[in-house]
ChimeraX commands (.cxc) that place a marker at each C-alpha (Angstrom):
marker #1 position 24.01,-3.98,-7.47 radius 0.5
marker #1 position 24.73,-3.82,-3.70 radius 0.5
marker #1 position 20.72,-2.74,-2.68 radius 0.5
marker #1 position 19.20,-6.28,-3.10 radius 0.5
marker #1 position 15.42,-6.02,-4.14 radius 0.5
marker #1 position 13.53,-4.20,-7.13 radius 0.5
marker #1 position 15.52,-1.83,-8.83 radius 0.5
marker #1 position 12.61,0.52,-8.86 radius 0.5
marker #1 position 12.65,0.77,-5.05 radius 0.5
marker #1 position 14.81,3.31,-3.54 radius 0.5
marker #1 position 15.59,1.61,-0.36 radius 0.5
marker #1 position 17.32,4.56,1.46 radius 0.5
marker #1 position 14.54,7.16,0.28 radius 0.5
marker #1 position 12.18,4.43,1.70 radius 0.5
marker #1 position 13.52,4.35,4.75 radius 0.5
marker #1 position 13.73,8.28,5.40 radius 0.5
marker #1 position 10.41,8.21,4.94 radius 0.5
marker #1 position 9.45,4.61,7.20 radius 0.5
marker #1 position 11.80,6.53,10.47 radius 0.5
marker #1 position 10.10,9.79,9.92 radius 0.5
marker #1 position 7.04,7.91,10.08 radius 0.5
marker #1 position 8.07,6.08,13.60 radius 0.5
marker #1 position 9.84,9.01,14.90 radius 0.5
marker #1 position 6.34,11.25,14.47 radius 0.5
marker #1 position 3.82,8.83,16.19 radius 0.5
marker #1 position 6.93,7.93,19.24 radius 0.5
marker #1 position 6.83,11.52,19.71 radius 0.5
marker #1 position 3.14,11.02,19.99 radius 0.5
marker #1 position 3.11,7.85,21.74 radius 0.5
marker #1 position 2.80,6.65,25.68 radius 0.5
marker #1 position 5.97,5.59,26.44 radius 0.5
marker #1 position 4.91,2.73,28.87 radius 0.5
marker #1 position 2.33,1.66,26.47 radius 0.5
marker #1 position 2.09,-2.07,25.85 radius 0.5
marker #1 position 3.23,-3.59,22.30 radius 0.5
marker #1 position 0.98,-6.71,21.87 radius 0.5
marker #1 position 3.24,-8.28,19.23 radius 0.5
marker #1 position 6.51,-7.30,20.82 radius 0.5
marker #1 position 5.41,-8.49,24.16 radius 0.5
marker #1 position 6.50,-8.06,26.94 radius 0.5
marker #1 position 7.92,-4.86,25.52 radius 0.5
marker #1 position 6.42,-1.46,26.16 radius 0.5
marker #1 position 6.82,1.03,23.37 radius 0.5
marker #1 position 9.88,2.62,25.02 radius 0.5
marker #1 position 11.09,-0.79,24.30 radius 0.5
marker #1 position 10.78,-0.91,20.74 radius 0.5
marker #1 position 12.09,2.64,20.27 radius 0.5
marker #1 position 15.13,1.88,22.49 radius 0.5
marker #1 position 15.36,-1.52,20.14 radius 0.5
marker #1 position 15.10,-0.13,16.76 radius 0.5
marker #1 position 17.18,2.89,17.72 radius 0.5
marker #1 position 19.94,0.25,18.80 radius 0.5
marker #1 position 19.58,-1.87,15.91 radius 0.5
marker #1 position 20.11,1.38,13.02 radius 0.5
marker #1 position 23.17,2.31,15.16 radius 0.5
marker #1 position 24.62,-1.70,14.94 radius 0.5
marker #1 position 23.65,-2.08,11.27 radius 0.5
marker #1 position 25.45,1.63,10.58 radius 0.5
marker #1 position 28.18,-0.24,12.04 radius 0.5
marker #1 position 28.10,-3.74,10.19 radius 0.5
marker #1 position 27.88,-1.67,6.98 radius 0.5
marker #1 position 31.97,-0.62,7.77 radius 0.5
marker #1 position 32.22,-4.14,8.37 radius 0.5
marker #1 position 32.12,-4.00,12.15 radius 0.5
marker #1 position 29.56,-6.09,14.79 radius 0.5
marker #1 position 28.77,-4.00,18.06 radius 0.5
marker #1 position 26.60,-6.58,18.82 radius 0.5
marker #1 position 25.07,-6.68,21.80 radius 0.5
marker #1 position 23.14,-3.22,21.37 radius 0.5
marker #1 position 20.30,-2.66,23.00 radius 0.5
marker #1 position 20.43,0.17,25.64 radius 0.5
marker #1 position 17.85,0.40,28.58 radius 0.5
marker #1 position 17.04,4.19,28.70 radius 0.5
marker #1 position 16.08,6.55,28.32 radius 0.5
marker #1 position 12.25,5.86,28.41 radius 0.5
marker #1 position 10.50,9.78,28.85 radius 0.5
marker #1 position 9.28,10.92,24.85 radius 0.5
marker #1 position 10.87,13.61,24.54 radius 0.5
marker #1 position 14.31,11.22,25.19 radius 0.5
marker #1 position 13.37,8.69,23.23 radius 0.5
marker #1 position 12.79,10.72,20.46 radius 0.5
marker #1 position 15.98,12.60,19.96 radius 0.5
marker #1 position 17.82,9.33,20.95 radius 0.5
marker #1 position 15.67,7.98,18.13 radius 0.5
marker #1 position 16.40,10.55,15.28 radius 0.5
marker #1 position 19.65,10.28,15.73 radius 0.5
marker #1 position 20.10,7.05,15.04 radius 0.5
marker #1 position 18.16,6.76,12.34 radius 0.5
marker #1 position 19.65,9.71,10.91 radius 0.5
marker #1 position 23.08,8.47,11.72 radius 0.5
marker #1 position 22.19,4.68,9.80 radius 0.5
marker #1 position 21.54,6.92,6.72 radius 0.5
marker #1 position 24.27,9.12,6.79 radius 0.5
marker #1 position 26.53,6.52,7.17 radius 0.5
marker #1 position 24.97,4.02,4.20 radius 0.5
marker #1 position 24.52,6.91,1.93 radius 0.5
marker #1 position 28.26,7.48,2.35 radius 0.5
marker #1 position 29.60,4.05,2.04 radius 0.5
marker #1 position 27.36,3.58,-1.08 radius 0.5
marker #1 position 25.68,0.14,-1.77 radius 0.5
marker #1 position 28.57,-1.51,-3.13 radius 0.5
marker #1 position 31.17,-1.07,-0.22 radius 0.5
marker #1 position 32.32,-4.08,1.34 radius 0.5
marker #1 position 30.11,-4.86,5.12 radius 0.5
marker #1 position 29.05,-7.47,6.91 radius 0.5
marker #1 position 25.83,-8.61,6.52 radius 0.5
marker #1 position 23.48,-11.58,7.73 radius 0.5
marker #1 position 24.46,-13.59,5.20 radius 0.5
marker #1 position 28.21,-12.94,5.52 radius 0.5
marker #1 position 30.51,-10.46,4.07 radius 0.5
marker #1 position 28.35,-8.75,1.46 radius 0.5
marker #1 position 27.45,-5.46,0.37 radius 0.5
marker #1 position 26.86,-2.43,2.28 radius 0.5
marker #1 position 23.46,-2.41,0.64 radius 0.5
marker #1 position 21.92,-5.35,2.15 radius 0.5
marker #1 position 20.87,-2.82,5.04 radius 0.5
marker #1 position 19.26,-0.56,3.12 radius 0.5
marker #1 position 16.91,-2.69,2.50 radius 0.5
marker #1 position 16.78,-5.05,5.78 radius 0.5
marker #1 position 16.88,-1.54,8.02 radius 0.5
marker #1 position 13.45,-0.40,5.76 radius 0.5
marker #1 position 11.83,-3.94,6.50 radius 0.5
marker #1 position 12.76,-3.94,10.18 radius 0.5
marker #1 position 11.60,-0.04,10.34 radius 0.5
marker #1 position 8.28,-1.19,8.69 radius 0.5
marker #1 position 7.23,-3.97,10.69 radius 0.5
marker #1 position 7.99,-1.85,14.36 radius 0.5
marker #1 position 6.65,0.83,12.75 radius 0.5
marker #1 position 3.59,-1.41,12.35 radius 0.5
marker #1 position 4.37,-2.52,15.85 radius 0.5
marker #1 position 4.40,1.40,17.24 radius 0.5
marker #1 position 0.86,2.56,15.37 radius 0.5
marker #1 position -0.79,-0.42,16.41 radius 0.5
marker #1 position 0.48,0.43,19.85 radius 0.5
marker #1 position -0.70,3.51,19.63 radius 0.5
marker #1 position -3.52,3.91,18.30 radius 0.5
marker #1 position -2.03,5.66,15.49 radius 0.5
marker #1 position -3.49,5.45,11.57 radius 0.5
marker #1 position -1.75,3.10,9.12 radius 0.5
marker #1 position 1.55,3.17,7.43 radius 0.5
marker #1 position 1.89,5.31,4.05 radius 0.5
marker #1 position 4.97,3.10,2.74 radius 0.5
marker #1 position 3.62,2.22,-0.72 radius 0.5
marker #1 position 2.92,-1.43,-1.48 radius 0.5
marker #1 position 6.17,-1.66,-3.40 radius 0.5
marker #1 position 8.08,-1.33,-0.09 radius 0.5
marker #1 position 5.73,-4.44,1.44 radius 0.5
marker #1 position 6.07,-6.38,-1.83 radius 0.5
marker #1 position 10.32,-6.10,-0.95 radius 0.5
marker #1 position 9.23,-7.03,2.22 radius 0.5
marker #1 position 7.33,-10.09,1.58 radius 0.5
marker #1 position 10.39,-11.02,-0.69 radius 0.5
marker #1 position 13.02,-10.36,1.79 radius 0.5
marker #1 position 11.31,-13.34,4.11 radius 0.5
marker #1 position 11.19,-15.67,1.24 radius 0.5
marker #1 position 14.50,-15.26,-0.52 radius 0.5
marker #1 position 16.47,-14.10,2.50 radius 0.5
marker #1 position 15.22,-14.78,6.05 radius 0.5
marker #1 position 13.79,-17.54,5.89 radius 0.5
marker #1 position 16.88,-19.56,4.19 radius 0.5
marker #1 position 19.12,-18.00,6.90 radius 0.5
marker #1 position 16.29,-19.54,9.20 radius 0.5
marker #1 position 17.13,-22.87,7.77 radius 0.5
marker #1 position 21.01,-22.48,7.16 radius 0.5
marker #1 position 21.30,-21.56,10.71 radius 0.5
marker #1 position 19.53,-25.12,11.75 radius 0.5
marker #1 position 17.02,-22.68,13.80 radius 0.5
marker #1 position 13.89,-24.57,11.62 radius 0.5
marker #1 position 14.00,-27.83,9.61 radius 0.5
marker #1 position 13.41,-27.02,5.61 radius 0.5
marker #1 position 9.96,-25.64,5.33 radius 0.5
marker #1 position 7.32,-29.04,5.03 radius 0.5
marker #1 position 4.73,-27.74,2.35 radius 0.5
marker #1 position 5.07,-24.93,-0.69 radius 0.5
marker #1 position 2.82,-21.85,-0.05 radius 0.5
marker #1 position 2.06,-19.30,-2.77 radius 0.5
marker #1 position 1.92,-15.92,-1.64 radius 0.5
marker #1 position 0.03,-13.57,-3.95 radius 0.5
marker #1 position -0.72,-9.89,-4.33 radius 0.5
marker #1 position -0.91,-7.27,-6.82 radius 0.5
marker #1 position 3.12,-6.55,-6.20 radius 0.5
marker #1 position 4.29,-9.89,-7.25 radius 0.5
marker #1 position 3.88,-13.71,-6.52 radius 0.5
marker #1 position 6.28,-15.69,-4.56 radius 0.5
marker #1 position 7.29,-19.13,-3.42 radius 0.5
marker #1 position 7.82,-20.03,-0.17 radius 0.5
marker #1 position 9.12,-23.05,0.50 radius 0.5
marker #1 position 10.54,-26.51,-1.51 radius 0.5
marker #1 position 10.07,-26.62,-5.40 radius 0.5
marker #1 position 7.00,-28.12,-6.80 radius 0.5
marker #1 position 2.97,-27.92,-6.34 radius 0.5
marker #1 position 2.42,-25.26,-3.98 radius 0.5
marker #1 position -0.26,-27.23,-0.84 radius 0.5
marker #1 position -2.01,-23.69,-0.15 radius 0.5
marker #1 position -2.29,-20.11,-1.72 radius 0.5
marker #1 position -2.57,-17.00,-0.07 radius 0.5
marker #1 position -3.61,-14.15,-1.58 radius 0.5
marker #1 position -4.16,-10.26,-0.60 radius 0.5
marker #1 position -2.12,-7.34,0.06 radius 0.5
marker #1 position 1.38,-6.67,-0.14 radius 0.5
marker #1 position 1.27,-5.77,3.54 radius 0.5
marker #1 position -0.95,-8.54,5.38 radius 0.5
marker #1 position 1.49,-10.74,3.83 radius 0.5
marker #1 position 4.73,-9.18,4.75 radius 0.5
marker #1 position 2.65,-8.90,8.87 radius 0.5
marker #1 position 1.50,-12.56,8.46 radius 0.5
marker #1 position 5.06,-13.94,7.76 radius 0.5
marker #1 position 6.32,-11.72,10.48 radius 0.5
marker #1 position 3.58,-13.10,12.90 radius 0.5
marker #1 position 1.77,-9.81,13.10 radius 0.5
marker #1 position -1.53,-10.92,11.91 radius 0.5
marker #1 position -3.26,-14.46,11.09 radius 0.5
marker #1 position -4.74,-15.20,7.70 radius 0.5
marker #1 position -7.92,-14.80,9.10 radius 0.5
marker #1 position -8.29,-11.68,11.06 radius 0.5
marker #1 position -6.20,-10.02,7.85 radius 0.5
marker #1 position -8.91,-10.96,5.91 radius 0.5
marker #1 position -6.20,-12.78,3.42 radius 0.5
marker #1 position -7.70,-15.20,0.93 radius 0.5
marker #1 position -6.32,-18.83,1.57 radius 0.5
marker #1 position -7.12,-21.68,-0.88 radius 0.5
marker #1 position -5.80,-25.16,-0.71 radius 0.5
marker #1 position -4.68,-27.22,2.65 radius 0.5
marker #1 position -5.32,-24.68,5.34 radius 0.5
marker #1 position -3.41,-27.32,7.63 radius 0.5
marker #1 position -0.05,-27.12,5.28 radius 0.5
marker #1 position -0.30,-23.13,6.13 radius 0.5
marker #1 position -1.01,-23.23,9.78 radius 0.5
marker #1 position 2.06,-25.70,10.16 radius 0.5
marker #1 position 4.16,-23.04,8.32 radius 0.5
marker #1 position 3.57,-20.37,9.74 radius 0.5
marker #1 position 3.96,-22.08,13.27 radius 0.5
marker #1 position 7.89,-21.90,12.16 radius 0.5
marker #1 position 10.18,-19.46,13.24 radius 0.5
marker #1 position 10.52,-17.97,9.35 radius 0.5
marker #1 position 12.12,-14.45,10.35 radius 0.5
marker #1 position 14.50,-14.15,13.47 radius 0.5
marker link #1:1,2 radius 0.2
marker link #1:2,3 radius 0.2
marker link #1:3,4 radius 0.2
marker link #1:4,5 radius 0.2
marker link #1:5,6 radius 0.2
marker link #1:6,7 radius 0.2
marker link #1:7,8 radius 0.2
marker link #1:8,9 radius 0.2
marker link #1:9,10 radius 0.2
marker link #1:10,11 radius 0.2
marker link #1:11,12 radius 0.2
marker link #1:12,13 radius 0.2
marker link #1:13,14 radius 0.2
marker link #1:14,15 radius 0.2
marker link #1:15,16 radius 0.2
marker link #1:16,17 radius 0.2
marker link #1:17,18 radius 0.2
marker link #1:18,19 radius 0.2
marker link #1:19,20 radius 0.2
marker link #1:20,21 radius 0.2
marker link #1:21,22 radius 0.2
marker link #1:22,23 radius 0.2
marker link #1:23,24 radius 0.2
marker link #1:24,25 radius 0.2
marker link #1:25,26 radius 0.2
marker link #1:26,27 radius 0.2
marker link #1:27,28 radius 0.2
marker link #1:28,29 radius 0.2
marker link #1:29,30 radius 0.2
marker link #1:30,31 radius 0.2
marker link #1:31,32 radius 0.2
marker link #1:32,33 radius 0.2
marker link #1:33,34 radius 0.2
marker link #1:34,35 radius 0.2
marker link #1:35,36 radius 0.2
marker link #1:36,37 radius 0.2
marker link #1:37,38 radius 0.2
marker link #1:38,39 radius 0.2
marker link #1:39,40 radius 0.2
marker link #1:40,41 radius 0.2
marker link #1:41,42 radius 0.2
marker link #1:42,43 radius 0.2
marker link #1:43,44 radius 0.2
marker link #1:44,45 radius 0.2
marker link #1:45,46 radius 0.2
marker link #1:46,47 radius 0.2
marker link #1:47,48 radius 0.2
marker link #1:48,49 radius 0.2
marker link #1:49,50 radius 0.2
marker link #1:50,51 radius 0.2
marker link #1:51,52 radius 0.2
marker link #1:52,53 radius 0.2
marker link #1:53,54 radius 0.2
marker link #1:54,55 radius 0.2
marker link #1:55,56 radius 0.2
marker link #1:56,57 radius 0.2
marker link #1:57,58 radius 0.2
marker link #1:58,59 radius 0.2
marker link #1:59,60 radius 0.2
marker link #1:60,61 radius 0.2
marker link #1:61,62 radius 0.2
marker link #1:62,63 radius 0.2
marker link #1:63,64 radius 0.2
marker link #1:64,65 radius 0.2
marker link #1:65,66 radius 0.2
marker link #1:66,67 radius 0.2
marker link #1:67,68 radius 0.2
marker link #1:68,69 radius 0.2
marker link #1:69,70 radius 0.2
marker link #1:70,71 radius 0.2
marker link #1:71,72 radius 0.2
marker link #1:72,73 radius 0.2
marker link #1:73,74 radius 0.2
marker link #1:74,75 radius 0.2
marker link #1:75,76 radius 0.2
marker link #1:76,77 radius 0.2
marker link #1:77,78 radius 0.2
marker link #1:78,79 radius 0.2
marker link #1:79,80 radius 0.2
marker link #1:80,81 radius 0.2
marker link #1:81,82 radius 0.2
marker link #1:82,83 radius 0.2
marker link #1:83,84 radius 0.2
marker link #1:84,85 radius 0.2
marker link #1:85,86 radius 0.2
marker link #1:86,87 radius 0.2
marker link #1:87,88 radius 0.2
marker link #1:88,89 radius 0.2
marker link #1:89,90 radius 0.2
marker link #1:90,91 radius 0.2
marker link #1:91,92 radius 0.2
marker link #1:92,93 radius 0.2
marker link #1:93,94 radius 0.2
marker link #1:94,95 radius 0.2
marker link #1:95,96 radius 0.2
marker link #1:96,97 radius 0.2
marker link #1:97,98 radius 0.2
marker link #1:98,99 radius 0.2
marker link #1:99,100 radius 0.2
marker link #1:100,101 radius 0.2
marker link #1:101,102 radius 0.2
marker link #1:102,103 radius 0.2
marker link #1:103,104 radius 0.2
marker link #1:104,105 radius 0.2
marker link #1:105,106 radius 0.2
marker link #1:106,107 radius 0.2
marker link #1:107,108 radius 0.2
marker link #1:108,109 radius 0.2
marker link #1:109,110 radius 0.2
marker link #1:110,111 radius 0.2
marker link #1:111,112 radius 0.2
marker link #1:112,113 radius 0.2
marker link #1:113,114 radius 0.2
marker link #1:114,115 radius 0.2
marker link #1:115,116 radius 0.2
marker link #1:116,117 radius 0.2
marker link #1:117,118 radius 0.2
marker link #1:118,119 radius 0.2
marker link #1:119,120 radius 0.2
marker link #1:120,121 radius 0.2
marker link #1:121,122 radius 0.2
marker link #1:122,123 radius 0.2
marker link #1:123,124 radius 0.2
marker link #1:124,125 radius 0.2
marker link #1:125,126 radius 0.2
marker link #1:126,127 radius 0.2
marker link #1:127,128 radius 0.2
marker link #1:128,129 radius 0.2
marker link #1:129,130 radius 0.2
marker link #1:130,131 radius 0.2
marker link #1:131,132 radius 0.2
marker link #1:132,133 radius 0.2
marker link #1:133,134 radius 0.2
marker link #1:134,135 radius 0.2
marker link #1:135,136 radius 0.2
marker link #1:136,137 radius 0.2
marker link #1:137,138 radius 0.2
marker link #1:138,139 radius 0.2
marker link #1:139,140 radius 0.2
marker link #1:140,141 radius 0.2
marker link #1:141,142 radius 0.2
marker link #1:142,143 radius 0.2
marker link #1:143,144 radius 0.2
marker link #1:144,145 radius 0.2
marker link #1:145,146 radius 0.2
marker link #1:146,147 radius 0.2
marker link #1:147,148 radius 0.2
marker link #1:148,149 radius 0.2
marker link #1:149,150 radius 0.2
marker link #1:150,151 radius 0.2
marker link #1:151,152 radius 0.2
marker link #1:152,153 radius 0.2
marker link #1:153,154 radius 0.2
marker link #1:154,155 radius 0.2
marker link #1:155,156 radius 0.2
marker link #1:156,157 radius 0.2
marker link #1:157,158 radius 0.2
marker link #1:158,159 radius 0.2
marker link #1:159,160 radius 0.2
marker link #1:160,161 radius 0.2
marker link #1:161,162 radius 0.2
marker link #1:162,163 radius 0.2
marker link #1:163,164 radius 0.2
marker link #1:164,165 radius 0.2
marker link #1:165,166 radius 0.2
marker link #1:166,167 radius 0.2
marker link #1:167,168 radius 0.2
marker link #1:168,169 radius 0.2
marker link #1:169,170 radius 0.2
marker link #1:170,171 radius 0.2
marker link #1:171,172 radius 0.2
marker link #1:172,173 radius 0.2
marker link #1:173,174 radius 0.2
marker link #1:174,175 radius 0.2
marker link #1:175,176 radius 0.2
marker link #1:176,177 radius 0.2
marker link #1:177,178 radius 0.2
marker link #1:178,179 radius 0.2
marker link #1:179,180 radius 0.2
marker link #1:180,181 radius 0.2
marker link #1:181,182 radius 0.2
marker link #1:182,183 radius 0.2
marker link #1:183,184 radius 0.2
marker link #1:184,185 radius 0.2
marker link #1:185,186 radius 0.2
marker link #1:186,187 radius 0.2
marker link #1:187,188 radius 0.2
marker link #1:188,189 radius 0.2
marker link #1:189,190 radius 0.2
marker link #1:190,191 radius 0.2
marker link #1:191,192 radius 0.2
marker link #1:192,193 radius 0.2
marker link #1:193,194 radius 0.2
marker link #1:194,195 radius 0.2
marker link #1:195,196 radius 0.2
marker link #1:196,197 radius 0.2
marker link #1:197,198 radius 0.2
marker link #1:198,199 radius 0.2
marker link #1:199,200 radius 0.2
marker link #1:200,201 radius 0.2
marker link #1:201,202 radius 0.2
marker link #1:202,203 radius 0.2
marker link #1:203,204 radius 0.2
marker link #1:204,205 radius 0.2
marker link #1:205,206 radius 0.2
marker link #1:206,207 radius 0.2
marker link #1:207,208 radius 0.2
marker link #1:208,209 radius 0.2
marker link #1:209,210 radius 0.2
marker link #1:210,211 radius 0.2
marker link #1:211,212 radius 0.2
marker link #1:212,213 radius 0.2
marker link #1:213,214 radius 0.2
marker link #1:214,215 radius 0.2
marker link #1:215,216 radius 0.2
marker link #1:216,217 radius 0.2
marker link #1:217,218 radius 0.2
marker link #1:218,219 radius 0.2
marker link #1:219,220 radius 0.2
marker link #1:220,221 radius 0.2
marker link #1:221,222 radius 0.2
marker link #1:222,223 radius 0.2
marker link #1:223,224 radius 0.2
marker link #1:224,225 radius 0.2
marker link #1:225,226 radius 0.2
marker link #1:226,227 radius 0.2
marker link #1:227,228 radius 0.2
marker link #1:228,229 radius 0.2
marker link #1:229,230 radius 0.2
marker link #1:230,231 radius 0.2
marker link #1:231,232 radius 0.2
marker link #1:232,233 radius 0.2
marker link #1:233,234 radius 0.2
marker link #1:234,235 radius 0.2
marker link #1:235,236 radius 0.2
marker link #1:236,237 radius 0.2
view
């Protein structure tokens, strides 16, 4: 199959629902508000960001790299927001009509189209994340199976590229991430030096440096120290 991830989850359904999501609290959003994770961006920023990013991946899925893609305006709502749905609507349009099995390019290399379905649902997530926090808006409604992908795409995806690409040195200690949705290995083979344990979510945010163990209120058992060092590694892009 060309989606990558759990069968069960319908990546492009997913992410309909994740862009809907950001598009409705942009529309109510200050444009020149800060983003604390994103910083210095404001949140016409990360709209102007993500809205580049669908229209590049819409692109590597015909096996083409626009890359660089980030445009600087516009930054009023009402803008942003139409520049906004239409790329998100465009990304789906185009990777419902390739299919998941056409050849792309991908971050791993020539793959299949499918890879962004899911990586353009976990990068809509997390700024979507980014955006409510910003705003002062209530929390996601993604489902925890969507975060569970999430958490996997760091470990069996990102964080390998991470390495491959020489951008960190192989991870130093194993850590066990745990929640309801599944239980996953990050790092080298063996006994894992800490657990963490909690939602789907936190741990998806904590690997994407969005929250600390701590203030997600994530259950960590074993060498603390072995997580901190970690985490302090660039595991995502």
């Amino acid at each position: 199959m060309g989606d990558h991830g759990p069968v069960s989850l319908d990546h492009l359904a997913a992410l309909a629902r994740a862009q809907h999501q950001f598009a409705t609290v942009l529309a109510a959003a200050d444009p020149e508000a800060p983003v604390a994770c994103c910083a210095p961006w404001r949140v016409a920023d990360l709209a102007l960001h993500l809205g580049g990013v669908h229209w590049w991946a819409a692109a590597m899925a015909l096996g083409v790299d626009l890359d660089p893609h980030e445009p600087a305006a516009p930054r009023e709502t009402a803008a942003l927001v139409a520049f906004y749905t239409w790329s998100a609507a465009h990304l789906r349009s185009t990777l419902a009509d390739v299919g998941p099995d056409a050849p792309a390019l991908t971050l791993l290399g020539p793959g299949p189209a499918g890879f962004w379905r899911r990586r353009q649902l976990h990068e809509t997530a997390v700024h979507l994340w980014d955006l409510s926090t910003a705003a002062g808006a209530g929390s996601d409604t993604l489902g925890d199976d969507v975060w569970a992908d999430a958490v996997a795409e760091v470990v069996d995806t990102m964080t390998p590229r991470q390495v491959r690409l020489g951008r960190i040195e192989p991870l130093p200690h194993a850590v066990d991430l745990v929640a309801p949705g599944g239980t996953w290995r990050l790092g080298p083979d063996g006994p894992a030096a800490v657990t963490v344990q909690g939602c789907a979510r936190d741990l998806a945010l904590m690997l994407w440096k969005r929250v600390l163990p701590g203030t997600a209120g994530l259950e960590v058992s074993g060498d603390a120290s072995a997580l901190v060092s970690v985490l302090a590694l660039r595991l995502t892009p």
